[in-house]
VOVO-767527 format. One record per residue (C-alpha): y, x, z. Coordinates in pm, whole numbers, always signed. Layout:
<r><yy>Y</yy><xx>X</xx><zz>Z</zz></r>
...
END
This chain:
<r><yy>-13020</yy><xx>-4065</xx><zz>-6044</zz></r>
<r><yy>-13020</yy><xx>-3788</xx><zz>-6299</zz></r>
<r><yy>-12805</yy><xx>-3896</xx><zz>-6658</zz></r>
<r><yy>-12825</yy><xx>-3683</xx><zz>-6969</zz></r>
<r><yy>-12615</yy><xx>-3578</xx><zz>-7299</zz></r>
<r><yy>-12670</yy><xx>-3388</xx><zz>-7548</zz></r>
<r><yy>-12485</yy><xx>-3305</xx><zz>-7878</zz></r>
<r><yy>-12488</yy><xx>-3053</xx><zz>-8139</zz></r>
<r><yy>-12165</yy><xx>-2940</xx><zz>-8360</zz></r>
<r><yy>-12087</yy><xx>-2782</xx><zz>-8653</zz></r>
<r><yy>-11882</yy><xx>-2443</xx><zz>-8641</zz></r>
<r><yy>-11754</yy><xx>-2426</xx><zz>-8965</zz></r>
<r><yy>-11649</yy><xx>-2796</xx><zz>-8952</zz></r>
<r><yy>-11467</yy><xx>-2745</xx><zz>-8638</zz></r>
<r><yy>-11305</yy><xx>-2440</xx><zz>-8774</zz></r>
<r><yy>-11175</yy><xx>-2550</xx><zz>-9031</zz></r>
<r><yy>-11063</yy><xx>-2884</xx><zz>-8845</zz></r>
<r><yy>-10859</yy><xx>-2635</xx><zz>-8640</zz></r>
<r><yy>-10748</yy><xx>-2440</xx><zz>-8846</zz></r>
<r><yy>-10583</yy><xx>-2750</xx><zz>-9073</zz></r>
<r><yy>-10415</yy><xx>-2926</xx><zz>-8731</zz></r>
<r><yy>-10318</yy><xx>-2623</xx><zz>-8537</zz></r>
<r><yy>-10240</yy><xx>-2894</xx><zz>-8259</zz></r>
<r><yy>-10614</yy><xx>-3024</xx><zz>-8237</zz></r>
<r><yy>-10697</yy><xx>-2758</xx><zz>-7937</zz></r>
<r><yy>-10414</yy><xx>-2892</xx><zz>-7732</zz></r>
<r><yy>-10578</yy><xx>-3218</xx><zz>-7754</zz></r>
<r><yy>-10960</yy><xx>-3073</xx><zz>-7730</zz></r>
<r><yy>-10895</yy><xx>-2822</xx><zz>-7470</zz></r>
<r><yy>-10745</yy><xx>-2695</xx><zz>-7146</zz></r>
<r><yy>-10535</yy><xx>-2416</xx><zz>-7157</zz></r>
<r><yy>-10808</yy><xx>-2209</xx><zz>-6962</zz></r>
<r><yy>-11109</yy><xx>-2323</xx><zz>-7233</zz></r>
<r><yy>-10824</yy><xx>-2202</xx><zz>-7467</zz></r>
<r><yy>-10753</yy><xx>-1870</xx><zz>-7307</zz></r>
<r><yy>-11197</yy><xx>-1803</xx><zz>-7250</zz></r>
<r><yy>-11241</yy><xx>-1883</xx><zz>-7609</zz></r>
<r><yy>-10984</yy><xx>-1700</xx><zz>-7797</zz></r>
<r><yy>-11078</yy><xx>-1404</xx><zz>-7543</zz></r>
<r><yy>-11428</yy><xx>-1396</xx><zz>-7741</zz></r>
<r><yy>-11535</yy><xx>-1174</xx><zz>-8064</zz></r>
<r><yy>-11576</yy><xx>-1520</xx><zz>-8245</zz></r>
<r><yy>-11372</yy><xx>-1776</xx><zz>-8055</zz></r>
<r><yy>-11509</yy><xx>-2074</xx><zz>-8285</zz></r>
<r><yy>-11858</yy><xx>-2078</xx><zz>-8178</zz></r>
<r><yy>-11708</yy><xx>-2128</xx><zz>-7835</zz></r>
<r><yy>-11503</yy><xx>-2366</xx><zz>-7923</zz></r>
<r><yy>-11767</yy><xx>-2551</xx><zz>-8098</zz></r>
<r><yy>-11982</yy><xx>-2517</xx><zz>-7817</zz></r>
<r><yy>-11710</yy><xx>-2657</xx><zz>-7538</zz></r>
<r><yy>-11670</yy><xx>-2959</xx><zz>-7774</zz></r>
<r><yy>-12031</yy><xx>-3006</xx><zz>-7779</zz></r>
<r><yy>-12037</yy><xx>-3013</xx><zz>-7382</zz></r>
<r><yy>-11768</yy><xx>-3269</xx><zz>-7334</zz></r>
<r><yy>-11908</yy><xx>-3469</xx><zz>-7625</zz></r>
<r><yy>-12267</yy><xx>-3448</xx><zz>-7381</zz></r>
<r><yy>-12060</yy><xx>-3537</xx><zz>-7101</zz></r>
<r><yy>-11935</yy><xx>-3834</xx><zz>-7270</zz></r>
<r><yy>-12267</yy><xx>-3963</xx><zz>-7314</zz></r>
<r><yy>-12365</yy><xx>-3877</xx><zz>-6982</zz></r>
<r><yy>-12103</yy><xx>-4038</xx><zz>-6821</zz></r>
<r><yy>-12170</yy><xx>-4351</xx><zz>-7132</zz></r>
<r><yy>-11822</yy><xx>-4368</xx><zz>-7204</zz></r>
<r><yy>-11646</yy><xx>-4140</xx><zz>-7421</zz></r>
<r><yy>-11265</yy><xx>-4111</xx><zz>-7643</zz></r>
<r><yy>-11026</yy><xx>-4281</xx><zz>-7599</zz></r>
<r><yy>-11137</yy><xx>-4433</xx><zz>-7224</zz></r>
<r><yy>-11184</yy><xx>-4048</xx><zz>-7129</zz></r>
<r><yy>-10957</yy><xx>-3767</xx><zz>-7203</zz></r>
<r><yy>-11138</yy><xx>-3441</xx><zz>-7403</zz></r>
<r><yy>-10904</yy><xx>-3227</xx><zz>-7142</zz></r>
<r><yy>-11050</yy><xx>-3429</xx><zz>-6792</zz></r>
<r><yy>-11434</yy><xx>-3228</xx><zz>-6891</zz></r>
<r><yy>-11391</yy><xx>-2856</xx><zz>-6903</zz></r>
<r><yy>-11618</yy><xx>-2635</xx><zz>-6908</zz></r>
<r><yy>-11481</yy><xx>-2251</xx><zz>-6754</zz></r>
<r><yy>-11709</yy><xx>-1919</xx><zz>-6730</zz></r>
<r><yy>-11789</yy><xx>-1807</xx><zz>-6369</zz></r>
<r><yy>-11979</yy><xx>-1568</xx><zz>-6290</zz></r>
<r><yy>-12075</yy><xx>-1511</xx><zz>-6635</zz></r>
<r><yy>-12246</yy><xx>-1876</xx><zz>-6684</zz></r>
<r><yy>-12084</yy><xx>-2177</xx><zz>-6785</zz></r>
<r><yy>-11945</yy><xx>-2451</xx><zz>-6513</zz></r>
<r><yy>-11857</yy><xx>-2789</xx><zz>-6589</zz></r>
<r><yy>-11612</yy><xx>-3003</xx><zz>-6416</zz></r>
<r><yy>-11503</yy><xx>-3318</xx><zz>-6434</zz></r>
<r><yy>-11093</yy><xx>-3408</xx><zz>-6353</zz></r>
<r><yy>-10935</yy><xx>-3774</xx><zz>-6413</zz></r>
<r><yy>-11096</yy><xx>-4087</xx><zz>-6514</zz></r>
<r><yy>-11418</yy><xx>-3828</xx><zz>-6632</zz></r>
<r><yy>-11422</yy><xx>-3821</xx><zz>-6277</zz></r>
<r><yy>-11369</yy><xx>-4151</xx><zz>-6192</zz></r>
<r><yy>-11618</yy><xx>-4298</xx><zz>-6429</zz></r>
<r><yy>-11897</yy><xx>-4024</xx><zz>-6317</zz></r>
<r><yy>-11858</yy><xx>-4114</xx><zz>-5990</zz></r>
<r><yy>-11953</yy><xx>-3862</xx><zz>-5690</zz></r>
<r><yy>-12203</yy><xx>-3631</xx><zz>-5889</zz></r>
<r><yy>-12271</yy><xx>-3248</xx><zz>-5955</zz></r>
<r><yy>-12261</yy><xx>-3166</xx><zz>-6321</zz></r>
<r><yy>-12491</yy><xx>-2892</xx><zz>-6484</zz></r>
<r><yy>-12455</yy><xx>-2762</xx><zz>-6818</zz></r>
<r><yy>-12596</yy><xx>-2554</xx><zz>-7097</zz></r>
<r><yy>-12438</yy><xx>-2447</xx><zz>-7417</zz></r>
<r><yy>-12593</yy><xx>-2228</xx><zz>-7667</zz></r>
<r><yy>-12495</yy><xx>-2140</xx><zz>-8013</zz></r>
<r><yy>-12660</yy><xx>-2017</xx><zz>-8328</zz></r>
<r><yy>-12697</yy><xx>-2056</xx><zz>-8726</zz></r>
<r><yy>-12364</yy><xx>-2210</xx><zz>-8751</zz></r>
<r><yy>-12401</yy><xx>-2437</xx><zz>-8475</zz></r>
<r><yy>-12307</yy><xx>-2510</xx><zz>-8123</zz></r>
<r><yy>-12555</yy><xx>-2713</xx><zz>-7885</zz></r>
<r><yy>-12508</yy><xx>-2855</xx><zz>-7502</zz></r>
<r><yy>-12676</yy><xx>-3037</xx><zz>-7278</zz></r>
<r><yy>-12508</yy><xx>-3194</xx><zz>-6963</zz></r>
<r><yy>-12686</yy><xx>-3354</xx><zz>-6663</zz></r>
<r><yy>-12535</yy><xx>-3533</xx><zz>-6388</zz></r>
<r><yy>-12723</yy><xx>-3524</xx><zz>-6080</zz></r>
<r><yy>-12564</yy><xx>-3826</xx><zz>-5898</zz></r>
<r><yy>-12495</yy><xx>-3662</xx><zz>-5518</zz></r>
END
């Protein structure tokens, strides 16, 4: 079985969401998202764009916050692509499955799409 997400976000919304609870990208994000995004020219399309891939996942998965933590779906750079994991109940409630994503951003907004190809 193949399940899909997708979801779209705002930049400037989530920018400015940060930027008025510095304590939001605890909550959003693992320390390693954290680290890959501030790392970038523009961290808040990347930030934008990570929140639009566990938002996807969410769907994916059907269940979303507050049954599933933002911080058990990250989504790390290897190898110059994005990878998606899944850590905690995400897991749990995915069951055994490989998860693919794609994130893309442009004119002020951030856009992923997450399948989970059930193994």
């Amino acid at each position: 079985m193949i399940r899909l997400g997708v979801d779209v976000v705002d930049i400037a919304r989530l920018e400015q969401r940060m930027q008025r609870w510095p304590r939001l990208a605890n909550r959003l994000f693992t320390q390693a998202e954290q680290v890959y995004c501030r790392g970038k020219p523009h961290p808040p399309q990347h930030f934008a764009a990570r929140v639009a891939a566990k938002e996807a996942a969410f769907k994916a998965i059907g269940k979303g916050w507050p049954k599933l933590s933002w911080t058990d779906i990250e989504v790390v750079s290897a190898a110059d692509k994005p990878v998606l994991t899944l850590a905690g109940k995400a897991a749990e409630e995915a069951g055994p499955c490989t998860p693919v994503v794609s994130l893309s951003h442009d004119a002020g907004v951030a856009i992923a799409a997450v399948l989970l190809l059930d193994a």
